[in-house]
C-alpha positions, 0 to 999 in steps of 0.5 A: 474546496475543502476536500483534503480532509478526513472530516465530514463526508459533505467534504469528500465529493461525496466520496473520499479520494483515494491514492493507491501508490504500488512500485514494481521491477519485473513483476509480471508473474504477479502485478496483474493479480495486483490489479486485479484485487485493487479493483476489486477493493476499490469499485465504487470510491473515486481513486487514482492509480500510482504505478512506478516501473522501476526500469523492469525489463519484462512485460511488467508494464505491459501488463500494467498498462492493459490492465488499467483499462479495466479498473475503473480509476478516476486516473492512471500514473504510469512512469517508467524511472531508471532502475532505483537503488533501492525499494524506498526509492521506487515507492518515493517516486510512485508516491511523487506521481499523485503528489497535484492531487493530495487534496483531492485524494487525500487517503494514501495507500501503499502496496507492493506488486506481487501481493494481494489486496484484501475486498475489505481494505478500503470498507474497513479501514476508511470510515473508521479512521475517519470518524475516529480522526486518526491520521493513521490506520491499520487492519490484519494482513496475512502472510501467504508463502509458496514455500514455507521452509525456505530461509525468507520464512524461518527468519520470520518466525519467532516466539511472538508470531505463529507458525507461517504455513502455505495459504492462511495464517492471519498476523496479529493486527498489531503488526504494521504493514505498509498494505495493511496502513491507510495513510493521511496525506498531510503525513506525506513531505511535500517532495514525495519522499515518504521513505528515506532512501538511505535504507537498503531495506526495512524502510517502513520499520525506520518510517513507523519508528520515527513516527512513533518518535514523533508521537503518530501513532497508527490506530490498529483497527481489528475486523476482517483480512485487509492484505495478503503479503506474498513470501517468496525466496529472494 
């Protein structure tokens, strides 16, 4: 009964469980690419897809739902919530969708839907927290940018970052990331509510920090491209 754990593979049935928890409010230009990169990423393991739609009012979840059809999850959690104030509420209540099968499937990823999922995001990342005994782990992730003058972009740069240009240009693993991060469920409250939902924005930078606080600290795992994070304007 032992499966919550990143211990030995004998407890992993044979592979580990997997969570991946994506939040989206009117994605429907970008969640079936979404989809389609999870897929790619996760053929193979035994996994569950956590998807909250946060009240959208295009074809969001019209998408989401034909789309699963073809993922090869174990299982599929597809709520629709009224509209959440913010995005560290929607995230907490994708979360609060796998909240019975923690132990079963004890590795968490989060992403947003309009980004990308690296093919090496689970390879890369998993077995090496495992045998290292992290709780947490982290690989590079990319920004890509359609527009890369726009004041989302410039905001971004500064003298530590490199210049984001259209297409690839891969961020020092040591940035943290929500989609670049694997996450143990025992780091994961009892009632969902991973993010605190006072904070209008950079919910994750207040989760990382009181980590830190705390003495967690995510392992920076170098090696291969694990997420591709989309900037837009708005």
């Amino acid at each position: 009964d032992d499966v919550g754990t990143f211990g030995g593979s004998d407890h992993w049935n044979p592979l580990p469980g997997i969570q991946v928890a994506i939040a989206g409010h009117n994605v429907e230009k970008w969640v079936g690419r979404c989809l389609d990169s999870v897929r790619c990423a996760l053929d193979g393991y035994r996994w569950i897809l956590l998807y909250a739609d946060d009240a959208s009012t295009d074809n969001s979840r019209d998408i989401v739902a034909e789309k699963s059809r073809l993922l090869g999850a174990d299982a599929v959690f597809l709520h629709t919530f009224k509209k959440q104030p913010n995005a560290a509420a929607a995230k907490n209540r994708a979360i609060s969708l796998g909240l019975h099968l923690r132990k079963k499937y004890p590795a968490l990823c989060l992403m947003d839907a309009d980004d990308v999922m690296g093919e090496e995001r689970i390879r890369h990342l998993l077995w090496r927290v495992r045998d290292g005994g992290f709780l947490m782990g982290h690989g590079a992730f990319e920004y890509v940018c359609e527009n890369p003058e726009s004041s989302d972009v410039q905001a971004m740069r500064s003298p530590d970052k490199p210049l984001i240009r259209p297409g690839h240009d891969q961020m020092l693993t040591g940035h943290l990331h929500p989609g670049s991060t694997l996450i143990h469920e025992s780091l994961i409250p009892t009632d969902g509510n991973l993010f605190d939902e006072s904070f209008e924005s950079r919910e994750d930078a207040w989760l990382w920090l009181n980590w830190y606080v705390k003495g967690i600290r995510s392992q920076p795992l170098p090696g291969p491209v694990t997420y591709y994070y989309s900037v837009r304007p708005g």
